[in-house]
Residue frames as a rotation matrix with the C-alpha (Angstrom) as fourth column:
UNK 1
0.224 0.966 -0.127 31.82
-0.450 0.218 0.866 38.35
0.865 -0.137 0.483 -52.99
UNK 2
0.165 0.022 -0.986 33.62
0.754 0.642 0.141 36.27
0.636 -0.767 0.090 -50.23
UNK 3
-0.889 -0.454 0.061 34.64
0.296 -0.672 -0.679 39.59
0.349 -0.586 0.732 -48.49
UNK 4
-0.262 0.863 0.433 31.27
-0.570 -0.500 0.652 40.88
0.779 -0.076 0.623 -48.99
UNK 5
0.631 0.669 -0.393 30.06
-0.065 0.551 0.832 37.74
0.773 -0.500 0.391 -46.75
UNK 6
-0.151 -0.537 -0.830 32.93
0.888 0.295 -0.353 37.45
0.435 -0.790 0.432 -44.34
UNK 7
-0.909 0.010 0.417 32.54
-0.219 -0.862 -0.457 41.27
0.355 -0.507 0.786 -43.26
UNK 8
-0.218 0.940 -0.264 28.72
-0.650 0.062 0.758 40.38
0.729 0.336 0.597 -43.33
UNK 9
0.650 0.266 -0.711 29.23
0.321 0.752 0.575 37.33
0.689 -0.602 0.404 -40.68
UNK 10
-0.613 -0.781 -0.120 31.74
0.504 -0.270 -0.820 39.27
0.608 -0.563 0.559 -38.93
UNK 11
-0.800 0.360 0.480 28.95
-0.232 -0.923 0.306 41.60
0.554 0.134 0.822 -38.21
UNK 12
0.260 0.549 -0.795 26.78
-0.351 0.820 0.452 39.28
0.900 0.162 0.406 -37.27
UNK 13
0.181 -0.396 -0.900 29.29
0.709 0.687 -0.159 37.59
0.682 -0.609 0.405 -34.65
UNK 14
-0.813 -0.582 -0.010 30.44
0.436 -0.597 -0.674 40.72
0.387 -0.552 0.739 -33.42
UNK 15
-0.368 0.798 0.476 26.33
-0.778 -0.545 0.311 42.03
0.508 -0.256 0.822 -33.03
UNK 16
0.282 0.297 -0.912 25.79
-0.216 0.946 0.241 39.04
0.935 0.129 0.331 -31.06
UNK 17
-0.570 -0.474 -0.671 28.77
0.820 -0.271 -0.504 39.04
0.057 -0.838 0.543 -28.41
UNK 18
-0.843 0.190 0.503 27.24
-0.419 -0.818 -0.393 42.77
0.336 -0.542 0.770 -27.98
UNK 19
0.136 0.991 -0.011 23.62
-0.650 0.098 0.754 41.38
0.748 -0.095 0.657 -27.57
UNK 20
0.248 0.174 -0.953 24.67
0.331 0.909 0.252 38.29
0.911 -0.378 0.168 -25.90
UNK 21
-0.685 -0.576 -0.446 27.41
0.670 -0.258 -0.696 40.29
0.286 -0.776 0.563 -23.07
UNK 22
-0.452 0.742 0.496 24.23
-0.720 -0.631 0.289 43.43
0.527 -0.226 0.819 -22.80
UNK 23
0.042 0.657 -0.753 22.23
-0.158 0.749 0.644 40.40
0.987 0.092 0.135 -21.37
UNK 24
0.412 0.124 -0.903 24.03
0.611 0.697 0.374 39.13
0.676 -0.706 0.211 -18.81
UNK 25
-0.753 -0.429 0.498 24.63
0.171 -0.859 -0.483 43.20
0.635 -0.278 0.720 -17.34
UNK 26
0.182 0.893 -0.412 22.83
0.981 -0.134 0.142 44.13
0.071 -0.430 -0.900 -14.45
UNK 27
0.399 0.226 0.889 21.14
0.350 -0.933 0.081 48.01
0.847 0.279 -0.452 -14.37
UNK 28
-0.183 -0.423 -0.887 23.95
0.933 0.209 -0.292 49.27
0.309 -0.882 0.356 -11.80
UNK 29
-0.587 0.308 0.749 22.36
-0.235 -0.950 0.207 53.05
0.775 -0.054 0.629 -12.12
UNK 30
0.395 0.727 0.562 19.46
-0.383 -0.426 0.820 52.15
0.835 -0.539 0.110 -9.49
UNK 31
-0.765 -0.634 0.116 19.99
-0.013 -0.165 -0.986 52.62
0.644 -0.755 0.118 -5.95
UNK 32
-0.100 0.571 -0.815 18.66
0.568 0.705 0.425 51.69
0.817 -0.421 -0.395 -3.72
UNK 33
-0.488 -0.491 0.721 18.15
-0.016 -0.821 -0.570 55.01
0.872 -0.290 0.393 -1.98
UNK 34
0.512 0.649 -0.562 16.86
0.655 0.128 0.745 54.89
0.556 -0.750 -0.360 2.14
UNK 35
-0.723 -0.229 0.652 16.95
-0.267 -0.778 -0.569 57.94
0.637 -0.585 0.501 4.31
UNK 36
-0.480 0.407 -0.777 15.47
0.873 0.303 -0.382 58.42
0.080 -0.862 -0.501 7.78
UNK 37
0.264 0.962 0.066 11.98
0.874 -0.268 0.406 60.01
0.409 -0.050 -0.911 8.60
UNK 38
0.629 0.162 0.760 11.98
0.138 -0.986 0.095 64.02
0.765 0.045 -0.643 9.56
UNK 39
0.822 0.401 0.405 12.54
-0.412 -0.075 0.908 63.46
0.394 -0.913 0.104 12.76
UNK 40
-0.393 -0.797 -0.458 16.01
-0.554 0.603 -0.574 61.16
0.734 0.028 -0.678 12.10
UNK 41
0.005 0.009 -1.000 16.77
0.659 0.752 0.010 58.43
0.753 -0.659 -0.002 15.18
UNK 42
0.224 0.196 0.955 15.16
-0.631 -0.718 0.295 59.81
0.743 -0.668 -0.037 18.24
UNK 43
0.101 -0.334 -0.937 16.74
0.495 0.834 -0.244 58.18
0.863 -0.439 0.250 21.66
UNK 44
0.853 0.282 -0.440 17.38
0.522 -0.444 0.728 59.24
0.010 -0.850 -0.526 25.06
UNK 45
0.518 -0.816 0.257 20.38
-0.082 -0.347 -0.934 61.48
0.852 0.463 -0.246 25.98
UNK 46
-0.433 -0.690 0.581 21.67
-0.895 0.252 -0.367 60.80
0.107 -0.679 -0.727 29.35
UNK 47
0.841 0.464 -0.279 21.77
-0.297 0.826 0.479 56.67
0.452 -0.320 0.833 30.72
UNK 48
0.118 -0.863 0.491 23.51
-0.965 0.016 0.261 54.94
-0.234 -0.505 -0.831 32.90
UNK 49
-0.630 -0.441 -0.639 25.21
-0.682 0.708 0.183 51.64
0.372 0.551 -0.747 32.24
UNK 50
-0.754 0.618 0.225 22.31
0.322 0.645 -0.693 48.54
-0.573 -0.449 -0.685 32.64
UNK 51
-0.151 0.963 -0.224 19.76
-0.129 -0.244 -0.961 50.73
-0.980 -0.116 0.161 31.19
UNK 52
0.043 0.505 0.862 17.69
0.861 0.418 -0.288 50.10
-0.506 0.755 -0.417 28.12
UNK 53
-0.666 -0.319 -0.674 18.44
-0.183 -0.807 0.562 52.45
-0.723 0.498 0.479 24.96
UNK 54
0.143 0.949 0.281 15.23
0.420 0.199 -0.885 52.97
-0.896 0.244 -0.370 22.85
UNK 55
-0.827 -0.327 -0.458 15.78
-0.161 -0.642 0.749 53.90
-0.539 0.693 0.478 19.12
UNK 56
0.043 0.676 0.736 13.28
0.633 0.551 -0.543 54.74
-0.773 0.489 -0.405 17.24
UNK 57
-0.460 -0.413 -0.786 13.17
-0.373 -0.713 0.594 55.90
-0.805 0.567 0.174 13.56
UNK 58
0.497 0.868 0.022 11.38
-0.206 0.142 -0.968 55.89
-0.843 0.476 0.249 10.32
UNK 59
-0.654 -0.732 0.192 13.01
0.163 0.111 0.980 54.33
-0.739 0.672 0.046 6.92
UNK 60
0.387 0.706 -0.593 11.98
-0.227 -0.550 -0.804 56.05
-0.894 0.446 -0.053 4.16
UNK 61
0.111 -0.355 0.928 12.16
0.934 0.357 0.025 54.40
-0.340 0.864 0.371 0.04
UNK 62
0.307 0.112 -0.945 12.96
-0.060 -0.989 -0.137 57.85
-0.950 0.099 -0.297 -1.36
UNK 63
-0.913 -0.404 -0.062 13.58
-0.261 0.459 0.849 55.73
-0.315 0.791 -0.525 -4.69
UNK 64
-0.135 0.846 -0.517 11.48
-0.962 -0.236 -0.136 54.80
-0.237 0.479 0.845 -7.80
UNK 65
0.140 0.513 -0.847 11.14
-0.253 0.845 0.470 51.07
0.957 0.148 0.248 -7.33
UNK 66
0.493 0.593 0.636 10.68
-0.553 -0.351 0.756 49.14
0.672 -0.724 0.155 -4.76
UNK 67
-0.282 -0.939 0.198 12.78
-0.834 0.138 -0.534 47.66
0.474 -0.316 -0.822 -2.10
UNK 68
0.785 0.615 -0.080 12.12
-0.496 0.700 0.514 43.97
0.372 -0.364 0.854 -1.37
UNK 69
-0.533 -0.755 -0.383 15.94
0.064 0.416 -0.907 43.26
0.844 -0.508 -0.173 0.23
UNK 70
0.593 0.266 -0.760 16.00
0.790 -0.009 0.614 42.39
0.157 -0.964 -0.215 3.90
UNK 71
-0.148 -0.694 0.705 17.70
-0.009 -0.711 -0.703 45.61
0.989 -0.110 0.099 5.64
UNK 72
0.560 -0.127 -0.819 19.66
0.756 0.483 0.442 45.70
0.339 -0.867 0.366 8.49
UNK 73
0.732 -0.127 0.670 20.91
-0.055 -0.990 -0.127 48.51
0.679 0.056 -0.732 10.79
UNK 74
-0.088 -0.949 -0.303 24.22
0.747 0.139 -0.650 49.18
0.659 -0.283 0.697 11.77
UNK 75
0.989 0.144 0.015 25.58
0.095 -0.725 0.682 51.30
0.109 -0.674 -0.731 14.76
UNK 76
-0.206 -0.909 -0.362 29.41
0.703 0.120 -0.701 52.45
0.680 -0.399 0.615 15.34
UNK 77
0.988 0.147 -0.046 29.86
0.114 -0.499 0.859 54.45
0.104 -0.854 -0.509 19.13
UNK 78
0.068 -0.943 0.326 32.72
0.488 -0.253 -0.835 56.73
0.870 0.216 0.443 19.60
UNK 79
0.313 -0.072 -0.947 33.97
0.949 0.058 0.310 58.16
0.032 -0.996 0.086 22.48
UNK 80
0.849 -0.049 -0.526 34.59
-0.006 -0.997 0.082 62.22
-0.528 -0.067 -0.846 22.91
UNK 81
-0.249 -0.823 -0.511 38.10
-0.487 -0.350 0.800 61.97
-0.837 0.449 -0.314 21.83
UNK 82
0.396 0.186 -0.899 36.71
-0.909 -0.055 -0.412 60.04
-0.126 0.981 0.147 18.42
UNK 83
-0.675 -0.672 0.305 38.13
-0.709 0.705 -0.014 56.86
-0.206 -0.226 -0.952 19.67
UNK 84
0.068 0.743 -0.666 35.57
-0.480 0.609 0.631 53.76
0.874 0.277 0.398 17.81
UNK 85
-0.388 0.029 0.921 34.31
-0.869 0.321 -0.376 52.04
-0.307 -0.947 -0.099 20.92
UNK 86
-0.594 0.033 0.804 32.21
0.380 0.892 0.244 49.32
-0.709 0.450 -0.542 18.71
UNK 87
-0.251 0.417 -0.873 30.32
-0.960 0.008 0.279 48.90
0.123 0.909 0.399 15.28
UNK 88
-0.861 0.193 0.470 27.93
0.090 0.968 -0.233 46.32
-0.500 -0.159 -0.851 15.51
UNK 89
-0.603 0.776 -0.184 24.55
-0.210 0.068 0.975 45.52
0.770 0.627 0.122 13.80
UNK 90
-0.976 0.174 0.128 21.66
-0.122 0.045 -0.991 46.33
-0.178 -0.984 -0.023 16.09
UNK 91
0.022 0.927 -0.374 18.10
-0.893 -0.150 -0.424 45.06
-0.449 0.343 0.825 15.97
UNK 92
0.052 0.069 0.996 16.83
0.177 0.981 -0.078 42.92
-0.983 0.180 0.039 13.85
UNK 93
-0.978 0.203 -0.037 16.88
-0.064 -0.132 0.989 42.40
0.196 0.970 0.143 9.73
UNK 94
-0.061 0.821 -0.568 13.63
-0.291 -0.559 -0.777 44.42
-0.955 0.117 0.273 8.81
UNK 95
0.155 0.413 -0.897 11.50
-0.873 -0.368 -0.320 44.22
-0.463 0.833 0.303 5.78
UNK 96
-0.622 -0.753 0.215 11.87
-0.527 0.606 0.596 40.16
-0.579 0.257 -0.774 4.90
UNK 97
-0.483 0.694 0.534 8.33
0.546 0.716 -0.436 39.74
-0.685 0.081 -0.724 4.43
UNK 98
0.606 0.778 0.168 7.30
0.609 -0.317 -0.727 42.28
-0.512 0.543 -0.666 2.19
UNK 99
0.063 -0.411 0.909 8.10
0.924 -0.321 -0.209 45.50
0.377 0.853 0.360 -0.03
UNK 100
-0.127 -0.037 -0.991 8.55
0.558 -0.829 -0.041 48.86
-0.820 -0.558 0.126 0.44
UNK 101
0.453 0.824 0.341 7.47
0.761 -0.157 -0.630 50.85
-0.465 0.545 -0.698 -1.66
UNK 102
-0.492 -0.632 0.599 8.87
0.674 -0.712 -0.197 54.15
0.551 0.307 0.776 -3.76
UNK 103
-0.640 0.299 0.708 8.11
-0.429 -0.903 -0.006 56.95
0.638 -0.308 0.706 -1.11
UNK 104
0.513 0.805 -0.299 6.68
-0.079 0.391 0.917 54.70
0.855 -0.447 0.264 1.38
UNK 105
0.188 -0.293 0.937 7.94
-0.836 -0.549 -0.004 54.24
0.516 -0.783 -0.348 5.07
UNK 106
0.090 -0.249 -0.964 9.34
0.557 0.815 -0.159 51.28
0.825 -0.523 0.212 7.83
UNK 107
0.679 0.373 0.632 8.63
-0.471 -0.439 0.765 52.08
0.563 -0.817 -0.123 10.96
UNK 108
-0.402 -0.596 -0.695 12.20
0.555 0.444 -0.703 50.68
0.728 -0.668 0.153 13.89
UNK 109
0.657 -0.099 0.748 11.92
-0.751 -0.176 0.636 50.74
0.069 -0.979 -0.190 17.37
UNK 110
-0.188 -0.853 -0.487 15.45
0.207 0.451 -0.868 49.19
0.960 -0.264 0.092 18.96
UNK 111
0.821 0.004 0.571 15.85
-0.487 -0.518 0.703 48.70
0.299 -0.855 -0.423 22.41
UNK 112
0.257 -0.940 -0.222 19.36
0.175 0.272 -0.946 47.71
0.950 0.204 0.235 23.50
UNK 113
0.897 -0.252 -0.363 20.77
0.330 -0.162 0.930 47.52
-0.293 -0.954 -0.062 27.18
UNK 114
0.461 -0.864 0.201 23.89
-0.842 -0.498 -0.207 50.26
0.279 -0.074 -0.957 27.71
UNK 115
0.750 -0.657 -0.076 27.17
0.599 0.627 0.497 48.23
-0.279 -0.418 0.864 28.58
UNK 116
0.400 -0.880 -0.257 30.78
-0.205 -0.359 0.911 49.07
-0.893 -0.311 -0.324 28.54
UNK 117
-0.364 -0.758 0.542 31.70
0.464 0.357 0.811 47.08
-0.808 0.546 0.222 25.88
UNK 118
-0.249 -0.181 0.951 29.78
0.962 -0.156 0.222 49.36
0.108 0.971 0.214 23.47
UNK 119
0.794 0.591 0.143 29.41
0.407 -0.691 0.598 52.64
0.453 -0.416 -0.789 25.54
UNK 120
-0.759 -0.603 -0.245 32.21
0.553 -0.398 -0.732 54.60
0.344 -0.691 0.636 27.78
UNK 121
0.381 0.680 -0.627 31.04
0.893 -0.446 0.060 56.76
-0.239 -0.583 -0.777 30.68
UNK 122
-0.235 -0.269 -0.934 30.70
0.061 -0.963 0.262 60.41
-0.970 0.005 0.243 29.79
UNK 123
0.365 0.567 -0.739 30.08
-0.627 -0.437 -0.645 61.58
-0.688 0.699 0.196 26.18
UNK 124
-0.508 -0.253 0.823 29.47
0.514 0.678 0.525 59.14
-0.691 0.690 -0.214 23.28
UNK 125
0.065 0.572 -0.818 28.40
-0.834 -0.418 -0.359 59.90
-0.547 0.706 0.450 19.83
UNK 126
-0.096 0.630 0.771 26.04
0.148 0.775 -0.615 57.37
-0.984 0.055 -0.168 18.10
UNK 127
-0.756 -0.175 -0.631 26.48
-0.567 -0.307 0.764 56.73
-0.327 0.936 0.133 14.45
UNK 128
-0.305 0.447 0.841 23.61
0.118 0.894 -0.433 54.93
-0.945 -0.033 -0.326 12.95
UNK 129
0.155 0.798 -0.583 22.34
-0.893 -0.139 -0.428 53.32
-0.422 0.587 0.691 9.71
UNK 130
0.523 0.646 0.556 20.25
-0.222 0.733 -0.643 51.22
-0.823 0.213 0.527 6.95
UNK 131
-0.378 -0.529 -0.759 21.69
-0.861 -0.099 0.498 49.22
-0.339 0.843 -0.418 4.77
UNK 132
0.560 0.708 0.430 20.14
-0.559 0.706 -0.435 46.73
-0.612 0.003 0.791 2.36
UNK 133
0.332 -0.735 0.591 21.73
0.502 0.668 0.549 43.74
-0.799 0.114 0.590 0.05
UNK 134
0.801 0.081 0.593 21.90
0.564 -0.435 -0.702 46.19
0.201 0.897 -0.394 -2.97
UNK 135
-0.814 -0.537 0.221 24.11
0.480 -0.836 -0.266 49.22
0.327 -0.110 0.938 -3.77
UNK 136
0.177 0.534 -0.827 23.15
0.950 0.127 0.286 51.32
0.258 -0.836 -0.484 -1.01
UNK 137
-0.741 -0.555 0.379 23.24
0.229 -0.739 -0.634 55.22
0.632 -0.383 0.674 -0.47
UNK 138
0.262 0.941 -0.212 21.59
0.568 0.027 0.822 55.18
0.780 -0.336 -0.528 2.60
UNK 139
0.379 0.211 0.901 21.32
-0.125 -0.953 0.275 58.30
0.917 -0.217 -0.335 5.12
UNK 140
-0.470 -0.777 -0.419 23.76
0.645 0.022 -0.764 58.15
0.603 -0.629 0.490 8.35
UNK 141
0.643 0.761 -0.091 22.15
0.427 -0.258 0.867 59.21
0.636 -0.596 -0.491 11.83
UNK 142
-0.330 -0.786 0.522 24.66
0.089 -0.577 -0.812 61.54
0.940 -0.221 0.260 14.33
UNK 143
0.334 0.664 0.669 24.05
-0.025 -0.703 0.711 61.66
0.942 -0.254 -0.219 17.92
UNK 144
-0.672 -0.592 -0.445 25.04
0.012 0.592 -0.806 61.65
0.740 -0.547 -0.391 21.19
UNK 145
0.545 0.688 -0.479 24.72
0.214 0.438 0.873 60.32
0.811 -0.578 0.091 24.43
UNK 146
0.090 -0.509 0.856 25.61
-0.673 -0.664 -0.325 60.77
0.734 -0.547 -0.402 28.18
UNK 147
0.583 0.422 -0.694 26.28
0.128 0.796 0.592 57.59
0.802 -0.434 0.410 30.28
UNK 148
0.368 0.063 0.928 26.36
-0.744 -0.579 0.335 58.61
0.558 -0.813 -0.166 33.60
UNK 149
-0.678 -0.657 -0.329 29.01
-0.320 0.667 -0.673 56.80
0.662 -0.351 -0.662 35.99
């Protein structure tokens, strides 16, 4: 009989720790999944250093809940030979005041002034994207530019 009850509270202790350690798991399956609108990041292609660089692009929730992180876009610029020129965070942090929705949209417009320190004359290629405080598998923009000596 005392086995009978010690296996019995073992059980017990041992369904517990599972119940108790399940608790304090967060659900690391959802993702937080953001991709850019049809149309990706549309910008100009030739500038010269001084001038204003316009990005604009749609973020799209392409995920079944909803995204209430702030999210902030990143940029790295390479130079033709593939050489990082910088990686900085451009804009502003988006989405602090509300939600996005699943399958709803955020509308960016950046405007940035060209310089040296994150540009080279002659062919660059713009890397851009969203990323929020979650796990993040958000969608990576490609393009380039010409800044004209």
């Amino acid at each position: 009989m005392k086995k009978l009850i010690k296996i019995f509270l073992s059980l017990i202790l041992i369904g517990c720790v599972l119940i108790f350690t399940s608790c304090g798991e967060e659900d690391d399956t959802i993702e937080h999944t953001l991709n850019f609108g049809t149309e990706g990041v549309i910008h100009e292609d030739t500038l010269s250093i001084g001038d204003t660089i316009n990005f604009e692009f749609w973020l799209v929730n392409e995920n079944f809940v909803s995204i209430n992180e702030p999210i902030d876009v990143y940029c790295e610029t390479f130079d033709n030979n593939g050489n990082l020129i910088a990686y900085m965070p451009i804009g502003a942090t988006y989405n602090t005041n509300s939600s996005i929705m699943p399958g709803d949209s955020l509308f960016v417009n950046i405007s940035e002034i060209i310089s040296l320190s994150s540009y080279s004359v002659g062919d660059n290629v713009i890397v851009i994207w969203p990323a929020s405080t979650y796990v993040s598998d958000p969608d990576t923009s490609l393009t380039s530019i010409y800044i004209l000596n």
